[in-house]
N, CA and C atoms as a LAMMPS dump frame, in Angstrom:
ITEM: TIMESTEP
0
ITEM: NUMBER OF ATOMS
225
ITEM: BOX BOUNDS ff ff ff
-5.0000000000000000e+02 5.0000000000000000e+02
-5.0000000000000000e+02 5.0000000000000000e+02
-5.0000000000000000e+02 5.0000000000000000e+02
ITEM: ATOMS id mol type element x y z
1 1 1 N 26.066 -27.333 -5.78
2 1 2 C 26.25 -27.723 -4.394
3 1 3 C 25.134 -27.115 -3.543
4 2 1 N 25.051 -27.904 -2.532
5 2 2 C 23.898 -26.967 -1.776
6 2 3 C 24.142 -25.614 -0.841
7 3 1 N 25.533 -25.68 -0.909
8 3 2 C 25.575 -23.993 -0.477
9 3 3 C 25.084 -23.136 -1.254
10 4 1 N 25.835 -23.165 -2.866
11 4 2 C 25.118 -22.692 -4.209
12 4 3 C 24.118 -21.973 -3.642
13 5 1 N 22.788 -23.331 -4.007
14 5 2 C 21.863 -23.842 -3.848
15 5 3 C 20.945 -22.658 -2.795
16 6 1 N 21.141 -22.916 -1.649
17 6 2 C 20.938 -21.504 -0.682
18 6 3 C 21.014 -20.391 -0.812
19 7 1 N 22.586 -20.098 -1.532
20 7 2 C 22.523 -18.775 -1.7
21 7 3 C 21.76 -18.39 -2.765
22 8 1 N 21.491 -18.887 -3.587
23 8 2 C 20.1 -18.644 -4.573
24 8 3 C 19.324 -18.454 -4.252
25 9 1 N 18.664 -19.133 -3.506
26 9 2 C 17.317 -18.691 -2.748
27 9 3 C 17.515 -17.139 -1.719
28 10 1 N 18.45 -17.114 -1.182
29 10 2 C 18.639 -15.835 -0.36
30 10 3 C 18.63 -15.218 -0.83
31 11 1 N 19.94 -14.779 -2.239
32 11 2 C 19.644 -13.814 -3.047
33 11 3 C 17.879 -13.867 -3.436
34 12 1 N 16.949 -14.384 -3.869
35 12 2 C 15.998 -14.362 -3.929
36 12 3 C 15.042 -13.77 -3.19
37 13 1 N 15.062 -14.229 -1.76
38 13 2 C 14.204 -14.065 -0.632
39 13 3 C 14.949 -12.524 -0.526
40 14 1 N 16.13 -11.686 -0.792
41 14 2 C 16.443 -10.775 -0.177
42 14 3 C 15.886 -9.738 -1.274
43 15 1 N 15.826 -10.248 -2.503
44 15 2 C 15.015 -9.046 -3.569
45 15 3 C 14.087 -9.251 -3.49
46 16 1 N 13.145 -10.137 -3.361
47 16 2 C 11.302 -10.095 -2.851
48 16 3 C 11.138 -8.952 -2.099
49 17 1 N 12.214 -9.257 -0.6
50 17 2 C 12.116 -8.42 0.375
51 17 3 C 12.318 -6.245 -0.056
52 18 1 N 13.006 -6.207 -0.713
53 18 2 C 13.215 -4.923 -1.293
54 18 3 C 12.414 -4.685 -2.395
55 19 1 N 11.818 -5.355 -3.057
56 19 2 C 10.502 -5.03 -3.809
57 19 3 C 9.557 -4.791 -2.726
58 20 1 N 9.017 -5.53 -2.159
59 20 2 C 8.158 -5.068 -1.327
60 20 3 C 8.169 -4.103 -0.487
61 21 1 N 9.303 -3.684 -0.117
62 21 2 C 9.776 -2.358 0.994
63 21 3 C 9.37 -1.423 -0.303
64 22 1 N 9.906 -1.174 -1.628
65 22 2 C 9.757 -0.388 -2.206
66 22 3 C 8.217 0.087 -2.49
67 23 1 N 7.267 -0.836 -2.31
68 23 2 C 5.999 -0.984 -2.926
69 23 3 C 5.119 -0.467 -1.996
70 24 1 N 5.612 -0.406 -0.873
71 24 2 C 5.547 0.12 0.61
72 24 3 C 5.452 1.673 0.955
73 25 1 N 6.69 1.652 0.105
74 25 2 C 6.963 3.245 0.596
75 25 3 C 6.073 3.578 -0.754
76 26 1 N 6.197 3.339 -1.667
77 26 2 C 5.196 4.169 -2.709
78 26 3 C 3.718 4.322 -2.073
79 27 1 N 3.406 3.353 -1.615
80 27 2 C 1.644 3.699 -0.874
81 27 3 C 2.04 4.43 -0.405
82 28 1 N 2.792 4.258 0.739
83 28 2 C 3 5.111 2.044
84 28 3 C 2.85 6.687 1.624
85 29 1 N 3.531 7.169 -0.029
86 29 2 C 3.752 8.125 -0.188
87 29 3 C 2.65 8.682 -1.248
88 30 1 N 1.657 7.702 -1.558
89 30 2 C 0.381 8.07 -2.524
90 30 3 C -0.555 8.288 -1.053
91 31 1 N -0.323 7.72 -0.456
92 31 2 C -1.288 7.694 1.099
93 31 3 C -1.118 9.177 1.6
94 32 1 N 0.191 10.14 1.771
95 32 2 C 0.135 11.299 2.14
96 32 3 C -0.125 12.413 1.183
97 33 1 N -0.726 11.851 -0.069
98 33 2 C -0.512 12.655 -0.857
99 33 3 C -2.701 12.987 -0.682
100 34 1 N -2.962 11.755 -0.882
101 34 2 C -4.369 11.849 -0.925
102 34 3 C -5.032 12.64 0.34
103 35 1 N -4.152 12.442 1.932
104 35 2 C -4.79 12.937 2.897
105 35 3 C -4.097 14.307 2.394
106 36 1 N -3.444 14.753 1.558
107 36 2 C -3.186 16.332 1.289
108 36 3 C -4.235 16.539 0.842
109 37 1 N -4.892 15.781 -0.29
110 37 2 C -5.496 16.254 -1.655
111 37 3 C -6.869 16.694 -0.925
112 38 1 N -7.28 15.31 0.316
113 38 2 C -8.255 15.715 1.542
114 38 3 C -8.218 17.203 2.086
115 39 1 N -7.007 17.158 2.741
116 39 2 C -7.154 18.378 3.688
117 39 3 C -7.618 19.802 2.441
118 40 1 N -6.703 19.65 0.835
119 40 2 C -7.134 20.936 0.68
120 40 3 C -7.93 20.752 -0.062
121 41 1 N -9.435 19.755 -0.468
122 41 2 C -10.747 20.194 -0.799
123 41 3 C -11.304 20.333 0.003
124 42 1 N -10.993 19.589 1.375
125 42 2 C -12.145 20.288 2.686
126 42 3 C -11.805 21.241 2.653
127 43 1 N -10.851 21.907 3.104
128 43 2 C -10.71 23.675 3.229
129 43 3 C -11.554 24.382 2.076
130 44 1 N -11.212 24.008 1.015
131 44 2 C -11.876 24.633 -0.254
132 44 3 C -13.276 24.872 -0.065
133 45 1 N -14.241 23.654 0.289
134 45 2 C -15.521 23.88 0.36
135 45 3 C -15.756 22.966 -0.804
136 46 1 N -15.325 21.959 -1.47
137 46 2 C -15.52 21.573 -2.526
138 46 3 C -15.796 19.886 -1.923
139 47 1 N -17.371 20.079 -1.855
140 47 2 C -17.514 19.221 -0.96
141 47 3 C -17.587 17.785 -1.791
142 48 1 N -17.755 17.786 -3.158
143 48 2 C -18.104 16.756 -3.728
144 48 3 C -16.662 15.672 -4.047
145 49 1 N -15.877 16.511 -4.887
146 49 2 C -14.555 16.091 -4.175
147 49 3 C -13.909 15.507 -3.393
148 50 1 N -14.07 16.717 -2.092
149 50 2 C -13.741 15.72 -1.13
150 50 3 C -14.14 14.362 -0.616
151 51 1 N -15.303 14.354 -0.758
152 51 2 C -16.404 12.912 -0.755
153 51 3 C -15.979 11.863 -1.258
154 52 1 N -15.153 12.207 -2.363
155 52 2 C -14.992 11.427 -3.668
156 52 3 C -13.236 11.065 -3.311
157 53 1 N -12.924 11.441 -3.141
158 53 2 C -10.967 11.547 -2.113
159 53 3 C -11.35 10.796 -1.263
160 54 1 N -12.175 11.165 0.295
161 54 2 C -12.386 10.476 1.413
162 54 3 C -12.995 8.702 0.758
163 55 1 N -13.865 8.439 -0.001
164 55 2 C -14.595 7.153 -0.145
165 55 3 C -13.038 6.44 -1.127
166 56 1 N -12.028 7.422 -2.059
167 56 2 C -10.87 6.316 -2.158
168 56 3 C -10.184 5.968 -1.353
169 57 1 N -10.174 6.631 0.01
170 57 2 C -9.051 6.487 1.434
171 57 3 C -9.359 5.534 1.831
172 58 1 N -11.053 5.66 1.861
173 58 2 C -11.617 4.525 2.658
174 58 3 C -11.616 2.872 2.25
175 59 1 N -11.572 3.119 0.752
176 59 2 C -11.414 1.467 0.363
177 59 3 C -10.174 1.433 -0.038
178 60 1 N -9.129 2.126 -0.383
179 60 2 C -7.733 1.742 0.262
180 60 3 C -7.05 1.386 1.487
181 61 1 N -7.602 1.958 2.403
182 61 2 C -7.703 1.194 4.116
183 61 3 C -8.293 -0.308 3.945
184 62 1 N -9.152 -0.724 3.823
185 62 2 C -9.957 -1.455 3.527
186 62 3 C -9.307 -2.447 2.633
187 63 1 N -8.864 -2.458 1.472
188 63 2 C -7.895 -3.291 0.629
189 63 3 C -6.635 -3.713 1.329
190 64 1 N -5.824 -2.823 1.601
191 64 2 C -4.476 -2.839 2.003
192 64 3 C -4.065 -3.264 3.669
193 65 1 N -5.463 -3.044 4.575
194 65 2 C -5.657 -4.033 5.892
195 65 3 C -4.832 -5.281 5.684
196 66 1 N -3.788 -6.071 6.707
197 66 2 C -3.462 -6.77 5.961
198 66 3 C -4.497 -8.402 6.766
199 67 1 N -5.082 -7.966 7.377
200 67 2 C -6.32 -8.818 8.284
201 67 3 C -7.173 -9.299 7.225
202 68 1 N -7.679 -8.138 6.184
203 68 2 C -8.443 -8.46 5.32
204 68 3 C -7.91 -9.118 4.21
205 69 1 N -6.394 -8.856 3.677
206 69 2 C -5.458 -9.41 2.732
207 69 3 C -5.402 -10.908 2.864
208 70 1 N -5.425 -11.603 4.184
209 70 2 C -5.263 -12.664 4.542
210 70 3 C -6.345 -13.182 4.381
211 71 1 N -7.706 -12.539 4.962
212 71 2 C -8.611 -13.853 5.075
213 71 3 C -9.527 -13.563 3.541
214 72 1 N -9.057 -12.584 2.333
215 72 2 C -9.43 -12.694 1.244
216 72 3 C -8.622 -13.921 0.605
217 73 1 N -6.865 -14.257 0.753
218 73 2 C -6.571 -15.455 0.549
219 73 3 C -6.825 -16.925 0.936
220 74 1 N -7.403 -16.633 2.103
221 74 2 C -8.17 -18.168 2.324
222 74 3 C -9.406 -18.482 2.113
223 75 1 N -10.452 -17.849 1.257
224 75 2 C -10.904 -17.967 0.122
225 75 3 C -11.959 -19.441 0.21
């Protein structure tokens, strides 16, 4: 029936939606981990490192933009 029918898809559309929240918070939480990993090789003096931390921040900003996400799909 097409109520069925709907609720299939909802159930659907509502676990997309919680995968993606989940996938979310994992950056979110690799994201505070790296500006840690930042803050303590700058302190350190370990400058190469840090260089090397800061240039993955930077093209993870850069990837995960979602401005850039979009107009890499229209392609």
């Amino acid at each position: 029936t097409p109520a069925e029918v709907m609720r299939e898809h909802q159930r659907a559309l509502t676990k997309a939606q919680r995968e993606l929240d989940r996938e979310r918070t994992k950056l979110e939480q690799q994201e505070k981990k790296l500006i840690a990993d930042i803050k303590k090789t700058a302190k350190a003096n370990q400058m190469v490192v840090f260089f090397v931390s800061l240039t993955n921040g930077v093209s993870r900003q850069y990837f995960w933009n979602p401005e850039c996400v979009q107009n890499h799909g229209e392609g």
